[in-house]
C-alpha positions in Angstrom: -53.6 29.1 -33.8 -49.5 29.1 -34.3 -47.0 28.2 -32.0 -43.9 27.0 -32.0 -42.7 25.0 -29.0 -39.7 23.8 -26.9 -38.8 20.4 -26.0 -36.8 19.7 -23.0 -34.2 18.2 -25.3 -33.5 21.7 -27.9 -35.8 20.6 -30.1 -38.4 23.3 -32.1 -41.9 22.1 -32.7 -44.0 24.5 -35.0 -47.5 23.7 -34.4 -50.7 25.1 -35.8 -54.4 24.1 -35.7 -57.8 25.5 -36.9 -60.6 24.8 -35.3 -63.9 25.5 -33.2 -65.1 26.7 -29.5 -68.7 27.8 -28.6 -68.3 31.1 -26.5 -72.0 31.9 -26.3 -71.7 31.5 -22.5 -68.6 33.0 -21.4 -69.6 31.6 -17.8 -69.1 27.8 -19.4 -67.3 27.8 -22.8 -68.7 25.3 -24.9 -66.8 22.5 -26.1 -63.6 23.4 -28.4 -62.5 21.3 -31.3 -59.0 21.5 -33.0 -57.1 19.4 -35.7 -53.3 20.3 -34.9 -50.2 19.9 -37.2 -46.8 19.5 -36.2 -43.8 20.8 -38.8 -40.1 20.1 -37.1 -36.5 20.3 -38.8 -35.0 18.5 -36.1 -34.1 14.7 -37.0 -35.1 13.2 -33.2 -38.6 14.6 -33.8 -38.9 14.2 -37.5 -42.1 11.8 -36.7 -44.0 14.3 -35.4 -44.1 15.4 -39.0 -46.9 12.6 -40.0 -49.1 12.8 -37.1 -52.4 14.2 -37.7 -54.0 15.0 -34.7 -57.5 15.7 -33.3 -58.3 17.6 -30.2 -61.1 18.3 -27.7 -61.7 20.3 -24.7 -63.5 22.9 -22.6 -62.8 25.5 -20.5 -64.5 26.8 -16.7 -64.5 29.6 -18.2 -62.0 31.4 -15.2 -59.0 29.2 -16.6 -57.5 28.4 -20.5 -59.0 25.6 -22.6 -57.4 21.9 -21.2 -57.5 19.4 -24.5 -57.0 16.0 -24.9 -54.9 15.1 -28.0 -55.2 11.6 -30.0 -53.6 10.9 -33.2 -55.7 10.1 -36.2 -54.5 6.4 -37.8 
């Protein structure tokens, strides 16, 4: 996935992450599991640059996939 976000300050966050989600059940996704980058030219977010990140979540299956993000130290 690619995306390039917003911040409430002006600030443009590219983000992308590869990863993996079991839809086998499309009535209860499995888990999903994502390792997320973050690439900014913008100075007051220029530390978002050395995070690596890992991710986890699921979906209900009606709704999109809610993660919970933790950086990797």
């Amino acid at each position: 996935m690619r995306a390039t976000l917003a911040t409430d300050d002006g600030a443009l966050i590219f983000i992308r992450y590869n990863g993996r989600v079991d839809f086998s059940n499309p009535e209860a996704p499995g888990p999903a599991y994502t390792t997320p980058r973050f690439e900014t030219g913008d100075e007051r977010d220029a530390w978002r640059n050395t995070i690596q990140a890992v991710m986890n979540g699921r979906s209900d299956g009606r709704t999109p996939i809610a993660y919970r993000l933790c950086e990797l130290r």
